[in-house]
N, C-alpha and C positions, 0 to 999 in steps of 0.2 A: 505405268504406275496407276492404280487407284485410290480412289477415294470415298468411304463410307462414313453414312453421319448417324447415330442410331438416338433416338428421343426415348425418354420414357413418357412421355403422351401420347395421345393421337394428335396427327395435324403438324408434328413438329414440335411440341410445346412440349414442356419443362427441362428438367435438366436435359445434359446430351455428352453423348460420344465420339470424337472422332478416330476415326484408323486406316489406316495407310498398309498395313499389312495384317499376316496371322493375329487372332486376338483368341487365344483358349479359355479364357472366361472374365465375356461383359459382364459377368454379375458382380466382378469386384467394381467395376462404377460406375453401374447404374441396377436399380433395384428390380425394373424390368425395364423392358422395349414394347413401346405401343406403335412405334413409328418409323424410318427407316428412309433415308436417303442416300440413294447410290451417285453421287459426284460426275466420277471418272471408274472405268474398270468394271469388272465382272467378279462375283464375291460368292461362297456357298454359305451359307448361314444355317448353324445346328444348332437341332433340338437340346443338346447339352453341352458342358464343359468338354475340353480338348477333342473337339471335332466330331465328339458319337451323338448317336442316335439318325433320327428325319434329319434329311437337309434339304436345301431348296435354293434354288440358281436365282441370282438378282444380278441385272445388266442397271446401266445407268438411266436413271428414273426414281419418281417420288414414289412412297408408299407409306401414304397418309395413314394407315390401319392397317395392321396385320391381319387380323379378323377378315378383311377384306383379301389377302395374299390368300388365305385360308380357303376361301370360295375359291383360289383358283388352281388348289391342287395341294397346299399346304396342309399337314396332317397334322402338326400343331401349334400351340398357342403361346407360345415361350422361345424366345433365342439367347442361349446364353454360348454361342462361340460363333468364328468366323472364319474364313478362309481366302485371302487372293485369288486367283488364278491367275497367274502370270498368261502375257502373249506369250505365242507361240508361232514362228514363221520357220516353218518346212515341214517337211510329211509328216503323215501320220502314221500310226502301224502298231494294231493290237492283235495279241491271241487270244480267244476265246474258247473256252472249255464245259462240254456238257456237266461236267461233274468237279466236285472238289478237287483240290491239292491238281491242278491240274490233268483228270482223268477223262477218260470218253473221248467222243468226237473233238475233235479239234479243228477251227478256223480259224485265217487271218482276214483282218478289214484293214483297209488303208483306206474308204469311205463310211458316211452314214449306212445306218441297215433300222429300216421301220420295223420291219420282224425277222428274226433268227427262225421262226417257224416256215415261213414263208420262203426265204433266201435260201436257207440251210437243210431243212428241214430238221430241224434241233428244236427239242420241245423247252429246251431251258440253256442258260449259261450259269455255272453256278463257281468260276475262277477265271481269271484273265491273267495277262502278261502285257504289260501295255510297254513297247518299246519306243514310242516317238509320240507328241504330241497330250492333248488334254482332252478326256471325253468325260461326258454326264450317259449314264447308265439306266434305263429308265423298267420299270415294274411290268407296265403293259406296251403292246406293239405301238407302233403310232406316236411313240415319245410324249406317254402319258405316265400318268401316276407316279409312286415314289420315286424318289433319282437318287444318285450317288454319285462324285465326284471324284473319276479316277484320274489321278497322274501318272507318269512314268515310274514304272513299279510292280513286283508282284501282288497278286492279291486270290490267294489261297481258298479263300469262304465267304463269302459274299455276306451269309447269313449272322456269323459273326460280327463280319462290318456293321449288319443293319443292328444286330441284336432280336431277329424274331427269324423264326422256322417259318415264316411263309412268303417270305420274299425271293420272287422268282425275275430276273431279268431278261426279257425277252426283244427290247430294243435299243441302239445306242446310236449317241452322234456327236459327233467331232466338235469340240469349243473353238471354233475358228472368228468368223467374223461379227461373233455375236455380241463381241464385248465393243 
């Protein structure tokens, strides 16, 4: 179970939010988020209503400033939805797809992979199949820049998901013991 506290100041201060699970839009009450405490659990937190746009992985821990989350990979300045991720205890096991709708080369991972360029030599993943387990999907090699929050599920277009034509995924890794 989790636990997230969301402030609309920095530091904690003035009103606040609590939530315990899925929440598709803080902004019915709170007018924004300056500030952000993670209790208990592991949470994505989106740039918009019902889960779209940027998201961004939060383990348990303060985060006095977003501005400040921002420096650390955050591409924007607004969170108005949320996400659980529930634990997960047994394997893992995704397919990976150079191309939409599931097309092209095709791979499975049952671990982390820093780069698909590297491992596979697959210049891009651009649809999964994730059969077991919960992975964050990351922009660049190395488990950097944008991420995405996959669960158990198809997931056809990636680009859709993000909403912009230049989002390319080129490393992934398992939500295991990070929460």
């Amino acid at each position: 179970m989790g636990k997230i506290f969301f402030y609309e100041e920095r530091n904690f201060q003035g009103r606040s939010y609590e939530c315990m699970s899925d929440c598709s839009d803080i902004s019915s009450y709170l007018s924004r988020v300056s500030s952000i405490r993670v209790e208990s659990g592991c949470f994505m937190v989106y740039e918009s209503s019902s889960f779209m746009g940027s998201q961004f992985f939060l383990r348990r821990g303060e985060y006095y400033d977003i501005q400040r989350i921002m420096g650390m990979g955050m591409m924007f300045d607004t969170i108005r939805s949320c996400r659980l991720i529930p634990q997960h205890r047994g394997p893992f096991r995704m397919r990976i797809y150079e191309r939409e709708s599931f097309g092209g080369q095709m791979m499975e991972l049952t671990d982390d992979c820093e780069s698909i360029m590297e491992r596979f030599r697959m210049s891009d993943c651009q649809s999964c199949q994730v059969m077991d387990g919960h992975w964050l999907m990351y922009e660049q090699p190395h488990y950097r820049g944008r991420m995405m929050y996959m669960r158990p599920g198809e997931y056809r277009n990636f680009r859709e998901i993000m909403g912009t034509s230049t989002m390319r995924i080129t490393s992934m890794r398992r939500i295991t013991d990070m929460c």
